[in-house]
Every structure is written in C-alpha cells, then in structure tokens.
C-alpha angles and dihedrals in degrees: 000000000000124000128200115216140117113223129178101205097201113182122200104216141147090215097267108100090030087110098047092056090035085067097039125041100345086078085065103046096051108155095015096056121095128166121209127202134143089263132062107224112165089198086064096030099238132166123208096234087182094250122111111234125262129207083227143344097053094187105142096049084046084054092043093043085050087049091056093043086056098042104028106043107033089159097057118089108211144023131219123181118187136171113250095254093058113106119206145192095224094188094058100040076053090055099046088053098052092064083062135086117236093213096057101091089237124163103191129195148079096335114206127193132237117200088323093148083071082056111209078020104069123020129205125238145191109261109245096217097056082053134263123240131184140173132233099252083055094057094042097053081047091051096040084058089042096215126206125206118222097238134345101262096044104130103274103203088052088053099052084040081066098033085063096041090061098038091039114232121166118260121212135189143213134181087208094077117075129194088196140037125295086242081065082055127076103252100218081064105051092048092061096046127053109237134207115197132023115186130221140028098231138102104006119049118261109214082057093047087052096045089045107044111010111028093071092057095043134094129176109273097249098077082061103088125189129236126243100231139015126268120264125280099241094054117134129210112253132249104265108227113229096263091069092047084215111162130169124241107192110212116194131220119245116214131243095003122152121228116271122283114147133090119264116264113261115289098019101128115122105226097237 
C-alpha cells in the first residue's frame, strides 16, 4: 500500500547516535532525512544549521530548522523534527499523516501537559523526544509571526507548545508516539497498537526496540510516492480509529498576544 505524502524528516544530534539511526530507520527515510548540528561532518552526515549546540532545550536550532523547511522545500507537505535517539516507523508515521490535511495548521504528537490543570494558565504541548511533527500551514503561521526564543537552550517543544496555543493550531495526539522506552509502557498495550517513535538508546538496547516494535510496521522510503498537489482547503482530519489512540486537543487563539519573549517560570524545563 502506497501511501501519498511529502514528508522533511529533520533530526536535532550532536553526531553521536547518527549511526544508530543510519542503520534503523534512516535506511527507510534516503533522500527526506537531514541532520542538523552546529558542524558540518560528512562521515556523520551533518549539516551546520548556524546554531551552537545545547545540553538540552535546543530552541533556537527547532525554530531555525522550522525557518529552512519553510524556505527551502515549498513543495513538501510536513515537518517532523526529532532528537537522534528517537527511533521511528517511518511507514506508519507515513500512513497517519496521510488521513490529515496539510492546510489545516495542525502540530501532532504525545501531547503533555504544563500546569493545565490551572486552564489559560498552563498549555499543553507535543514531547520533543516522541517526535514533533508539524504541517506547513503550522510553520508558516510560526515564520509569518517571526518568533524568537528566549535563549538557545529554552526547552524547544514547551515553546512551540505556547507558540500554538497563541496562534491556535490545532494540537493532536497519539498514543503511538512515545517520548520513553517501550520497558516505561505497559506491554499488553503496545502488542495490540502499531507504534511510531520510541525515544532513547539506554537502557535497552535500540536496534531491539526497532526490530521489535518498528520495523513491522516499516517499509524503505521509496514505496512512499508523493502526490502532485495539495489536498483541498476545506479537508478535515479524520476520525482516528481506536488502534492509533489519535485524539484532537483544540487550542484556542488568544487574541492580541505578542510573540514570546520571557524566561520560563522556575522548574519548566521539560527533562529530555
């Protein structure tokens, strides 16, 4: 089965993990992969995004990486931006977004929650590590309003989290992303679902994580065609069935508010 879809596959790395996910998934993603450091090293395949490297946080190179997707590959339809020790399906991430509209400004994920018990208060957000994918109506809705993170290492996936909630695209969330390990999810649960992303190298082992859980569901990139336009306007998302575990969160605009441009409040940071 064929699915149409043009997908950019940007990793965040510091050159370690590159061979892991060059004999994973990255055999499946040839010609839509880039990886994006702050030094340019043809044995790991990096590319200098302009940005210096952070132990965490990583805002400034997401917001730049979302910058070259917009400028640099009009013709591609999503975005997803993952850290190098995320392991993927790229097949079924393929075949999720196929069921979504690409005009529809949409940020899709494991959507976590900060402080949204307290409701305008706290805002919900898409976990960097599971992988964060977003459309092309959703970055250019990010680069019209030109955003600025507060500092390079300010947690990216929170930021974007608010910088949906104020422009008001629309958040959804699947189970079959996952920002941990499958040994952190009950295991009766992930045999009966397909999953997408698993995060982290340690401790289990990844090439056993990807066999196990991804690689089923997996096919090379090249089976995947794309399409020749983009689908209509007035496309809605689809109705997830309950294998996918995708489910909605409607984030609302507020209106009048400037871009981002204070610190996060003490103890924010997501632990990556």
């Amino acid at each position: 089965m064929c699915v149409r879809v043009r997908v950019c596959l940007h990793v965040l790395t510091n050159h370690f993990a590159v061979p892991v996910l060059a004999q994973t998934w990255g055999q499946d993603a040839a010609g839509s992969i880039g990886y994006y450091s702050d030094v340019e090293d043809p044995a790991y395949f990096t590319s200098n995004i302009g940005i210096p490297n952070t132990e965490q946080g990583h805002c400034r190179k997401t917001m730049a990486i979302i910058h070259k997707f917009y400028r640099d590959y009009p013709h591609r339809q999503w975005l997803v931006i993952v850290d190098d020790d995320t392991l993927l399906s790229v097949r079924q991430l393929v075949s999720v977004l196929g069921g979504y509209s690409a005009s529809i400004p949409t940020l899709m994920g494991e959507v976590y929650g900060y402080k949204a018990h307290l409701g305008d208060d706290g805002s919900a957000y898409v976990t960097g590590g599971g992988g964060m994918v977003l459309n092309r109506a959703a970055a250019t809705s990010i680069v019209d309003r030109d955003y600025q993170c507060p500092y390079d290492s300010y947690p990216d996936d929170m930021f974007l989290g608010l910088v949906a909630k104020q422009l008001g695209i629309h958040l959804v969330h699947s189970t079959a992303f996952h920002q941990c390990q499958p040994r952190d999810y009950p295991i009766s649960t992930l045999m009966i679902k397909v999953a997408i992303s698993f995060h982290r190298h340690q401790p289990q082992d990844p090439f056993t994580i990807y066999k196990s859980f991804l690689m089923r569901a997996s096919s090379p990139v090249e089976d995947i065609k794309p399409i020749t336009s983009s689908p209509p306007d007035d496309t809605k998302p689809i109705t997830p069935s309950p294998t996918d575990g995708t489910k909605p969160i409607t984030s609302s605009p507020t209106g009048g508010i400037n871009p981002i441009t204070s610190s996060p409040p003490e103890n924010s940071k997501l632990q990556q």
